[in-house]
ZAGUZA-184764 format. One record per residue (C-alpha): residue in one letter; y, z, x. Coordinates in steps of 0.2 Angstrom, whole numbers, plus 5000, padded with zeros to 4 digits. Layout:
BEGIN
aYZX
...
# end
This chain:
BEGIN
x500050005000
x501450045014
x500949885023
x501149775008
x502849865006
x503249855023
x502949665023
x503749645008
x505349715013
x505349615028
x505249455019
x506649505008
x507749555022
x507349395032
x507749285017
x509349395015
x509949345031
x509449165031
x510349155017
x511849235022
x511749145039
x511548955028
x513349005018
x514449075031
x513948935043
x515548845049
x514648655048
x514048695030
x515848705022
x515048805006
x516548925005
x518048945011
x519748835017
x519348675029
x520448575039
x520248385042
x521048315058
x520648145053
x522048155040
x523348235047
x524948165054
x526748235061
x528348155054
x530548205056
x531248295042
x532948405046
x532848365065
x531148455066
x529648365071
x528448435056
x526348405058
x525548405043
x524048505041
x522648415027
x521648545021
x520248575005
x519648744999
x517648724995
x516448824983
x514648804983
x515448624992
x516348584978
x518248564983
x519348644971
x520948634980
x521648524994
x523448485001
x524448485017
x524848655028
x526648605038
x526948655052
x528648635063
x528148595080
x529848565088
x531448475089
x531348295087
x533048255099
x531848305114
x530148245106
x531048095097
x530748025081
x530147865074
x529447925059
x530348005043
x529648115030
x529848065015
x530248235006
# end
């Protein structure tokens, strides 16, 4: 009886942490906010080089959010500019 029980909880708490392991992966994007490099981009608005971050918030890999983070990454006299936001 205590080796069945022992064996038992064992499996339970393997499974427990291959589950747990499977959803907070960082390749998995289950959960959680996620960034895409392949869309971002950096454009001038109010002399200020701005990049703009693309993003999409997941649950069980279903996106129910998404958008652009910006972020000001300098002046655009030094940097230059080429490239003008449109808002």
């Amino acid at each position: 009886m205590l080796l069945q029980y022992k064996a038992f909880s064992t499996a339970v708490i393997f499974s427990a942490l291959v589950t747990i392991a499977t959803i907070t992966a960082p390749f998995t994007s289950m959960f959680g906010k996620h960034y895409s490099t392949q869309k971002d981009f950096v454009c001038c608005k109010a002399n200020h080089l701005i990049s703009h971050h693309y993003f999409t918030v997941n649950v069980f890999w279903i996106t129910v959010d998404s958008g652009y983070t910006e972020e000001s990454i300098g002046d655009s006299k030094s940097a230059g500019c080429n490239i003008t936001c449109n808002n």
